[in-house]
N, C-alpha and C positions, 0 to 999 in steps of 0.2 A: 521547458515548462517545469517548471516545482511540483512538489506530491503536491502543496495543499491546497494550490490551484486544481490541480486533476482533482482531487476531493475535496473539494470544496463544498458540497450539498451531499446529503445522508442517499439522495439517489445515485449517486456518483460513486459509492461506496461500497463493500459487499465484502461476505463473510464466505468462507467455507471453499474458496477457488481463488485464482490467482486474478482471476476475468469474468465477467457476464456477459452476454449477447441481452439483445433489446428481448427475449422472449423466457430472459434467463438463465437460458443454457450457458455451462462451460466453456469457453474460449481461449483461446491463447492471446496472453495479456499486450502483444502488439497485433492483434487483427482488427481489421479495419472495423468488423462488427464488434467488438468491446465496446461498451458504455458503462461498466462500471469497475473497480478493482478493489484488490483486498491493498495493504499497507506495501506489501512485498511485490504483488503486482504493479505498485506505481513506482514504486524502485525501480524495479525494472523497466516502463516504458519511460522513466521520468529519467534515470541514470543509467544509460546501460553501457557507459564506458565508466562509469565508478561505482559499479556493481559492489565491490568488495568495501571501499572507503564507504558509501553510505550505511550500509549493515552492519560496520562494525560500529560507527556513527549511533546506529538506533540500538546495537543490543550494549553498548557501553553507557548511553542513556536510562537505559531499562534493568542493567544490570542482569542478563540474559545471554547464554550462548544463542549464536544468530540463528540458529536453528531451530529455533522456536520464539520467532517472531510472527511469524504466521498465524500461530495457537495463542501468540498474546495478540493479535488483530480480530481474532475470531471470539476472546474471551471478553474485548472491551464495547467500548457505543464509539459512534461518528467520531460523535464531541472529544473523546478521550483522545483516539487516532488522530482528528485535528491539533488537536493542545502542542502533542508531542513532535509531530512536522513544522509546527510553526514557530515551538518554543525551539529547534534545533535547524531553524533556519531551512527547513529541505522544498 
């Protein structure tokens, strides 16, 4: 599956954690209770054997150490996170 298939809708989406559960709480971004992610958490369930190739992928895009890609997921909307998965093929 691709990020922008996984986030594809603003519910599918989320700031501040890698994962939501359906009640909002924190999760870890492969539990079966996730139903939403941040940019980095669908990296991760979306690539997790090209872990490293897809983040450098996004912060060579953004012009960012990948290390604060999370804090650019958390600073932007949906919309913006969508542009950038789709303009970059992920």
């Amino acid at each position: 599956m691709k990020i922008r298939e996984l986030l594809k809708t603003p519910e599918k989406w989320t700031r501040g954690t890698f994962a939501k559960g359906i009640r909002g709480d924190s999760v870890h971004f492969a539990s079966k209770h996730a139903v939403c992610w941040c940019l980095m958490g669908a990296v991760y369930q979306c690539y997790p054997t090209n872990i490293i190739e897809t983040t450098e992928k996004l912060a060579t895009a953004l012009k960012c150490p990948f290390q604060e890609l999370a804090a650019w997921n958390d600073a932007h909307s949906h919309a913006e996170v969508l542009a950038l998965v789709e303009k970059l093929d992920l």
